[in-house]
N, C-alpha and C positions, 0 to 999 in steps of 0.2 A: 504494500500500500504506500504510496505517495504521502508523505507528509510535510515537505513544505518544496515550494517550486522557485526558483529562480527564472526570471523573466529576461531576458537577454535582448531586449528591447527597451522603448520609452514612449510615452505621450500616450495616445489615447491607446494603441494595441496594448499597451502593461497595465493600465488601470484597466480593461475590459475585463484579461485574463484574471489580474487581482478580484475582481468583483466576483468573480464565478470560483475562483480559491476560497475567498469568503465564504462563501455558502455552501463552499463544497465541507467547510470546518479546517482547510488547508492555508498553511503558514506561509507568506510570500516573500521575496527578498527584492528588492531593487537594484538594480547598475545604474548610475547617473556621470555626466560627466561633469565639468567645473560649471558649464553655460547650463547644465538641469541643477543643479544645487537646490535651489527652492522650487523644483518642477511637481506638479501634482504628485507624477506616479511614483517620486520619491517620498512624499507625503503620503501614498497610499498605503505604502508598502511596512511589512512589521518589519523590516531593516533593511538598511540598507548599504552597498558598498562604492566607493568612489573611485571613479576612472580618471586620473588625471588627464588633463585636458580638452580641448574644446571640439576640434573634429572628429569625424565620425572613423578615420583613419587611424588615430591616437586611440579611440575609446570604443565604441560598439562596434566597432569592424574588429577589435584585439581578443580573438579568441582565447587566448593564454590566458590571459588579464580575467576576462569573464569564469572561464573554470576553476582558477587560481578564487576567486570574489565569493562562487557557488560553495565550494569546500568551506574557507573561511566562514559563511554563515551559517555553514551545516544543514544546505539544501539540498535532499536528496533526488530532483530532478532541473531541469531546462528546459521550459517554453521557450522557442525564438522569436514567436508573435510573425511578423512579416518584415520585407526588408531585412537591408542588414548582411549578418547570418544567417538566415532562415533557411536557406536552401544552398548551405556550405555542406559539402557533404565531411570535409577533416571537420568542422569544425563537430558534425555529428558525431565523428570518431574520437577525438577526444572528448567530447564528454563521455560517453561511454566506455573511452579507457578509461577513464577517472572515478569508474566506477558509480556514476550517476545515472539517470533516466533520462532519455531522450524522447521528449513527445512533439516527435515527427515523425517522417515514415527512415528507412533503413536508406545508410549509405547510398547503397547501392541502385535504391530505387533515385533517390536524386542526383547522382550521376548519369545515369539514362537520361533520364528529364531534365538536367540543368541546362544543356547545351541545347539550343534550340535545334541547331544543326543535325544533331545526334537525334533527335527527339524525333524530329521532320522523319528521318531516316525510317527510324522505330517504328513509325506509322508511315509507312510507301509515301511522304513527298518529299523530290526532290530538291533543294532549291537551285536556282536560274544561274548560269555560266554562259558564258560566252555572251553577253548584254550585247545587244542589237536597239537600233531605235522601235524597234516595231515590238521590241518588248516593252517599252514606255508607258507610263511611269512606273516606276520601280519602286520597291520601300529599301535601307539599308537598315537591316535590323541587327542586334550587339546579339552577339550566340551564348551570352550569359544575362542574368540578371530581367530586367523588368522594369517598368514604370514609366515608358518612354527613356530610359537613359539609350546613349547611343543608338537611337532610329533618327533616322531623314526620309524626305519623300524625295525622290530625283524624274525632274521632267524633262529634264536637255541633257543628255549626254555626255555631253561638254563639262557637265557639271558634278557624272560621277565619280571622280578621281578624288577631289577636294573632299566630296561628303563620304568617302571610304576611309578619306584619312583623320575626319573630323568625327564621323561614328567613332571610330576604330579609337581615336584619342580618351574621345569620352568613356565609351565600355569600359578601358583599360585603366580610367581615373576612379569609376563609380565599381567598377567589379574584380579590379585588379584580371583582367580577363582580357584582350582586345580583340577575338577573335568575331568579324563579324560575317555576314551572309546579305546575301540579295536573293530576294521572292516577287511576283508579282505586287503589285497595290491593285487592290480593290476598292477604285472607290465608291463611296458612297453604300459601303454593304452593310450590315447590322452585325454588331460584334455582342454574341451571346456565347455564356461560355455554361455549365455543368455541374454541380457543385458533388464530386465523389466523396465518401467514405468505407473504409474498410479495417476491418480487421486481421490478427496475426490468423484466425482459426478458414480463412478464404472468403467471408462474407464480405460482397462490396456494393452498400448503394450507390444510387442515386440519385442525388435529394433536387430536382427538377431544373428548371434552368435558371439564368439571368440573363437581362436585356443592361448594357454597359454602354448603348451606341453613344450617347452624350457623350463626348472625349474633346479637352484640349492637349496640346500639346502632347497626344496619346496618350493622356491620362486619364482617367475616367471622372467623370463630376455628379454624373447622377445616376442608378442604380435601381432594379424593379427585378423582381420576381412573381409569378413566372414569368417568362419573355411573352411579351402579348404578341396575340396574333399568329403563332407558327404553326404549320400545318401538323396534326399528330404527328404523319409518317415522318416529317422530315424534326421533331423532335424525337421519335421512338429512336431514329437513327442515331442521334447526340448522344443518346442512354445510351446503345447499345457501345458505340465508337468507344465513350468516355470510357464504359466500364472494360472495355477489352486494353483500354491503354493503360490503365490500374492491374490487370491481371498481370499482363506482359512484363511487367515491372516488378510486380510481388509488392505492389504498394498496401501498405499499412497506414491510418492515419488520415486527417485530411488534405483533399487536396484539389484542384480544379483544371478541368481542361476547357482550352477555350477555342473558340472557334469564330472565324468571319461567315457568316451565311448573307446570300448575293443570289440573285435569280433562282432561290429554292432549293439552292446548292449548300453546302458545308463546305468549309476550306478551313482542317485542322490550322491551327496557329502553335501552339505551345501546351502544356500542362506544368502549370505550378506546384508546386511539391511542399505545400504551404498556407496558410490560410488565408482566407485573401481578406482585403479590405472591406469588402463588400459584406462579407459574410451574415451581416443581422439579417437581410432580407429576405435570405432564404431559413434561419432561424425562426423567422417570426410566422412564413406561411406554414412551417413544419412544426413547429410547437416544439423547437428542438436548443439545444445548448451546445452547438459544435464544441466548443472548448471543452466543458466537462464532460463531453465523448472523446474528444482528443486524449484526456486522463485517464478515463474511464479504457481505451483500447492502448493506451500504453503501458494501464497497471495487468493487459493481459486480458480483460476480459472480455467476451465476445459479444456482437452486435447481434442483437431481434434476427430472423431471419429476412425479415422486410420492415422496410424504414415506415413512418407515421403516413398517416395520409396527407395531404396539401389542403391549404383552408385560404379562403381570400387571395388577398393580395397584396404586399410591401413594396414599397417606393424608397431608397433613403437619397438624402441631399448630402454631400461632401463640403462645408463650408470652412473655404480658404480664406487667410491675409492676402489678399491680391486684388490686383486691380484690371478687372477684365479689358477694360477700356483705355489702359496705356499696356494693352501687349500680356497681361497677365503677371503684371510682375509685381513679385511678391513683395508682402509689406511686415513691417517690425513695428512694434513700441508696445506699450503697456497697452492691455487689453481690461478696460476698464468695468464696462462688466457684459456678461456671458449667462443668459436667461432667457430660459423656454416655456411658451406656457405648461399646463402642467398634462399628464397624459400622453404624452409623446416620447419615443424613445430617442437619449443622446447619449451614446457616444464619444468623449472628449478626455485629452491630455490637457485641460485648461481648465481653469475655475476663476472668477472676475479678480481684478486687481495682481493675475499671473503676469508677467512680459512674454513675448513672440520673440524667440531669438533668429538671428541669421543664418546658423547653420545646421537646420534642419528642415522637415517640411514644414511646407507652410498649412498644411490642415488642423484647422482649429476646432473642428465638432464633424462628426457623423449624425444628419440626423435622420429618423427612421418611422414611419406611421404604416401600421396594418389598418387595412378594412375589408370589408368584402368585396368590394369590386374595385377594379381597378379604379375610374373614375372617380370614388370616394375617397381616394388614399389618394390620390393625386391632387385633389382639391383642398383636403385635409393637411395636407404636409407645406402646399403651398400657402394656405391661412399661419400655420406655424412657422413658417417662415417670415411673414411680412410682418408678425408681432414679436417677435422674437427680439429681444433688446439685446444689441452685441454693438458698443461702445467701445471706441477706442482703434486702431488701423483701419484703413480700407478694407472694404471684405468683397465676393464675392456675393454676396446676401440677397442683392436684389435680382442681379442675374439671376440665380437658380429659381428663385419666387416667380420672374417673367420667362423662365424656359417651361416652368410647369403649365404655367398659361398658357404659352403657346400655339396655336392650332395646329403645328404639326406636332408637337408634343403629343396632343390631342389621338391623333391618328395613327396606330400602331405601322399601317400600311407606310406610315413618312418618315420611320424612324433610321436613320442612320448615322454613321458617323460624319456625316457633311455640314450637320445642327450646326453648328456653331460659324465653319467658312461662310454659309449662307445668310444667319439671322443675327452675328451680333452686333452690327450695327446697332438694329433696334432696339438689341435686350439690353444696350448698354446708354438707351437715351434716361436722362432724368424723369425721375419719377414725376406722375402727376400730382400737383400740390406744393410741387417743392417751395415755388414762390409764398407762396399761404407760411408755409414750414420757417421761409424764411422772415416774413414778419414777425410769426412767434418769437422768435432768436430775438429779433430786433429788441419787441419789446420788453421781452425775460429782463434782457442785459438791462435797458433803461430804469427798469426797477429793483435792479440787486446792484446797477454801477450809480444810480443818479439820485437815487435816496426818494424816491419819490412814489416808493410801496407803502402805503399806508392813508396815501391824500395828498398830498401837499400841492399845491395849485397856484399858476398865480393869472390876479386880474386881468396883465394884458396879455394874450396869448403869444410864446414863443412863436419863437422859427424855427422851419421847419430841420428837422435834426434827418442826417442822412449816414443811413449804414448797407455795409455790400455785404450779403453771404452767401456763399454759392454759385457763385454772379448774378446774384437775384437785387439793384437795387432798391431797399427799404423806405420810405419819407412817413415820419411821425412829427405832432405836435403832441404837446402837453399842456390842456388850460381847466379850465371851469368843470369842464363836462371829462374830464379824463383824458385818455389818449385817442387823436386821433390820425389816421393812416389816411396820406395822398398818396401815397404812390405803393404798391398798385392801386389802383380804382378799385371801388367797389366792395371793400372790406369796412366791416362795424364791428369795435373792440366792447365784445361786454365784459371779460374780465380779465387782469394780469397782474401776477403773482411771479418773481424769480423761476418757482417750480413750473407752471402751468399756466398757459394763453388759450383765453376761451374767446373763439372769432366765428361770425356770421358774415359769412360770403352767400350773396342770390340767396337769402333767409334761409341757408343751411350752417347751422350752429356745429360749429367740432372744436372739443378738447386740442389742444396740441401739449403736449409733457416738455417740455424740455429741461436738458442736462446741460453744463458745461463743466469743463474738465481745465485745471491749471495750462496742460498743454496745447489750447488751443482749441481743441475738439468740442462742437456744439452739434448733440443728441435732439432732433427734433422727432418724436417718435420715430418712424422708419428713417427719415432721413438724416444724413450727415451732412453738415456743412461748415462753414467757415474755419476748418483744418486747415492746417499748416500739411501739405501734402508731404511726403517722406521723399516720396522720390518724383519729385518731378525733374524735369532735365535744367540741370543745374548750366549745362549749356547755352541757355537760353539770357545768362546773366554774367556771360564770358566775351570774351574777343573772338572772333571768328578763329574756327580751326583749333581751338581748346577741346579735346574731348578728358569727359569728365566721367567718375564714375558715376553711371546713374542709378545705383544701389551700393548698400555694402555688402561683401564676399570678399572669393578667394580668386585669384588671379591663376588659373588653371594651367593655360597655356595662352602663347604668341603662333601669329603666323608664321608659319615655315620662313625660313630667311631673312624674315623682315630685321631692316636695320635704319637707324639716321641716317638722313640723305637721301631713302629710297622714293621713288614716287609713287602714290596711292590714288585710289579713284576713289570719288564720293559713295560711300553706302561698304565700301570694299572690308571686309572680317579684318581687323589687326589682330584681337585676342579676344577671349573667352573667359568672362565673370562664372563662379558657380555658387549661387545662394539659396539656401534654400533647398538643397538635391536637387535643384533645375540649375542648367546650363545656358547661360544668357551669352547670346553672340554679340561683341561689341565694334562699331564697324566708322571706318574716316567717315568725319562730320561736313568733309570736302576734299573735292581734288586740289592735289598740290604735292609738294614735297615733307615729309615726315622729319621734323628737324629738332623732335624731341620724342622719348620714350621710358618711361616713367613706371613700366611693370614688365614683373619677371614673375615666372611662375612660383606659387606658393606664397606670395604677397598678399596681404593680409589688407584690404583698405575699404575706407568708410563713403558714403553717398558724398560726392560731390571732390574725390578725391582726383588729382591732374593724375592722367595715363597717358597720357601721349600728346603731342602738340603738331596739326597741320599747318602748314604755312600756305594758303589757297592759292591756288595758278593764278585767280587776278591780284591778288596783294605785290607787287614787286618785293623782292629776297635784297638784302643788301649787296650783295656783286651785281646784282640788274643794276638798284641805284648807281651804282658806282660806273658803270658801261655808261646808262643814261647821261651822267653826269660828262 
């Protein structure tokens, strides 16, 4: 029997598994590194051990470290959660030499499966050799690992040499791996994957499918179980494939296989040998606990001879620090507070008044609603989102509330991985209201900064006072009769308090709550505004040809050769930020000549920090002046 578990992970997968320890009456231990210090799941956790330092290279990627941590707390097993190590097959050998429990499946079945190469094989596909145009477009996908690390899409030819060597850079940074592979791209197909289990004694569900196609950056964002819409036969097929690719392995343990379906077809992808992210959804229509099944078939014992039956329907939402609408890029600072209404399942490595650090991801909540039908959980999940108080960085928040809404969302038949190249424009316009939101702000402050919450009035009416939030400008006076709003048109203040702005727009009365936060940040219920934005492009406040970091991270790598002196064209890659576990391409702010450079790999720097200096082709270079002269 298991009795206490080491979690070889952090954030929201180590508080999950912690919570299901809890109730299983199992003791937990944590690994944190210096940047998790005061992180929940070290708060979660009945002890904990420290990884000296801040990347994931130094601390949760250090197997040693982690087994060494597990003994000293006197844990007699290892959850990897996902990421990471999760699907290290030494790293499943040494715990196991070390005499601990490992709950995953065996070595050997995640050797078959880690490579995707290998994998493809396992199951009769090939992948693509000898690239032709007329094989176009292509994907370069990393033969280890996951999460979009090292994939590119390549449409020009011309172009797959660079993205072989920029996968291949990346896999080898994030998987210590760099072995990559080229497959067809499918675009626009529906990426559903499988969710197996199995036991040591040969029984293997499994537990129905998932619908994943929401993906940025091939990552997944929003999440449903069953996949809607699939034809039986062409899911009895997924059952049958998954469970034969589980056999062939001798998988034990959970684990998923995924697949791209495209004109009615299945096109194996990969099988993770691990749990995935996604996992509540299919928990939630199965009435099941993967993780204390995970324990449950690693302390040996054996699975029902057939899994539950399937009930309803689950949706969850992935809510990121980032900012859809400048590129997806990720955001830091204090997370002020973090609140769901109540009834709904979350999720999260975070609790209000926590900080968003830089060198991990950036998901900040899973959230998760069962109902009976699709439609109700879909509707459901997106009311839980738009009331959801999450204060403090940019989030994706609104986004996913207007993807649930959207008509193709709506339509199983329209689901693909295309959502987002197609519609984010839209999903990324401001909210309606926002101006309204912004008067609230206006008059909050007037009555927590001007002293004039309680009454105070005077005989001849001010002028008119003007404030900008959100680029919404505000115009108030203050006389006899209270405050009153000219700009915009058409607003009547019945009441305002610091906390709370009660306004009648076209004889429609609504609360508006507002928060403000010392750093700048004002909480108008959904909306956010008058922030001091983290990373806008600090370039914008430079000399032409200054490129500047426009995040903090790690300085990964430079372009091949590149040196002072050389010539560069506008938009052209120099080097590569990594924040976040995402890979940010950072590229000349102009043609000219490169006559500074300012990073090396493993550089450590902060938003708005100088990386390199353009001297643009029209600026004249001092040897021109001097020719001129």
């Amino acid at each position: 029997m298991i009795t206490s578990v080491l979690v070889a992970n952090r954030g929201e997968i180590a508080c999950r598994i912690f919570r299901t320890c809890r109730e299983l009456g199992v003791a937990t231990v944590a690994v944190y590194s210096d940047a998790d210090a005061d992180a929940l799941h070290v708060r979660a956790a009945d002890a904990a051990v420290r990884l000296p330092g801040a990347a994931p290279a130094d601390t949760y990627l250090r197997g040693d470290l982690i087994v060494a941590a597990a003994l000293a707390a006197g844990a007699d097993a290892v959850h990897p959660g996902y990421g990471f190590l999760s699907e290290n097959a030494d790293f499943a050998r040494a715990v196991t030499a070390a005499g601990l429990v490992w709950i995953g499946p065996p070595p050997e079945a995640i050797e078959a499966m880690a490579s995707k190469t290998r994998a493809k094989e396992l199951m009769g596909v090939a992948p693509l050799t000898g690239v032709t145009e007329a094989d176009l477009p292509i994907l370069v996908k990393a033969a280890a690992g996951g999460g979009g690390r090292g994939m590119r899409v390549v449409r020009e030819l011309g172009a797959l040499e660079e993205e072989l060597a920029a996968a291949s850079a990346e896999a080898e940074s994030a998987f210590g791996d760099g072995e990559v592979f080229v497959e067809p791209y499918v675009e626009n197909g529906r990426h559903v994957e499988v969710q197996v289990l199995a036991d040591a004694h040969g029984t293997v569900w499994t537990l129905g499918t998932r619908d994943c196609s929401l993906q940025r950056r091939h990552q997944k964002v929003i999440e449903e179980a069953p996949a809607p819409g699939l034809p039986a036969a062409l899911a009895d097929e997924l059952y049958a494939r998954s469970a034969a690719a589980a056999k062939a392995v001798g998988y034990v343990g959970a684990g998923t296989v995924e697949f791209l379906v495209a004109d009615c077809r299945a096109h194996f992808l990969e099988m993770n040998t691990r749990l995935q992210v996604e996992h509540p959804v299919t928990e939630e229509v199965y009435g099941v606990d993967l993780v204390a099944l995970q324990l449950s078939v690693a302390e040996g014992a054996p699975l029902p001879a057939e899994p539950p039956e399937p009930r309803g329907h689950a949706v969850e939402a992935r809510l990121y620090a980032e900012d859809p609408a400048a590129g997806w890029t990720p955001q830091t600072g204090v997370l002020h507070r973090l609140e769901f209404p109540e009834g709904v399942r979350v999720d999260t490595g975070y609790a209000s008044g926590d900080a968003v650090p830089v060198h991990y991801d950036a998901m900040l909540a899973k959230v998760v609603v069962h109902a009976a039908t699709r439609e109700a959980a879909v509707r459901r999940l997106a009311s839980v989102l738009e009331r959801a108080q999450v204060h403090g960085p940019v989030t994706n928040r609104d986004l996913l509330a207007a993807s649930l809404r959207h008509p193709e969302f709506g339509d199983p038949a329209r689901l693909d991985t295309g959502f987002y190249g197609r519609n984010l424009d839209g999903l990324t316009r401001p909210r309606d209201g926002e101006a309204y939101a912004a008067v609230a702000a206006a008059l909050a402050d007037a009555a927590r900064n001007e002293g004039r919450f309680g009454g105070a009035w005077r005989n001849l009416a001010s002028q008119d006072q003007v404030k900008t939030y959100g680029g919404h400008e505000v115009r108030y006076r203050y006389g006899r009769d209270g405050y009153t709003v000219t700009a915009p048109e058409g607003v009547r203040v019945v009441s305002v308090t610091p906390g709370l702005v009660r306004l009648d727009v076209a004889g429609v009365v609504r609360d508006h709550a507002v928060t403000a936060y010392p750093d700048g940040t004002v909480h108008v219920g959904p909306h956010r505004l008058a922030a001091r934005p983290r990373f806008t492009d600090p370039t914008d406040r430079q000399e032409p040809g200054s490129l500047l970091a426009p995040m903090p991270g790690t300085v990964v790598r430079v372009a091949d050769g590149l040196a002072v002196g050389d010539a560069v064209a506008a938009g052209q890659p120099l080097l590569w930020l990594e924040a976040m576990k995402m890979e940010h391409r950072v590229t000349a702010p102009a043609s000219g000549i490169l006559t500074a450079l300012h990073a090396a790999p493993g550089r450590q720097v902060e938003v708005g920090a100088l990386l390199a200096v353009v001297q643009p082709s029209d600026v004249p270079t001092e040897a021109q002046e001097e020719t001129a002269s």
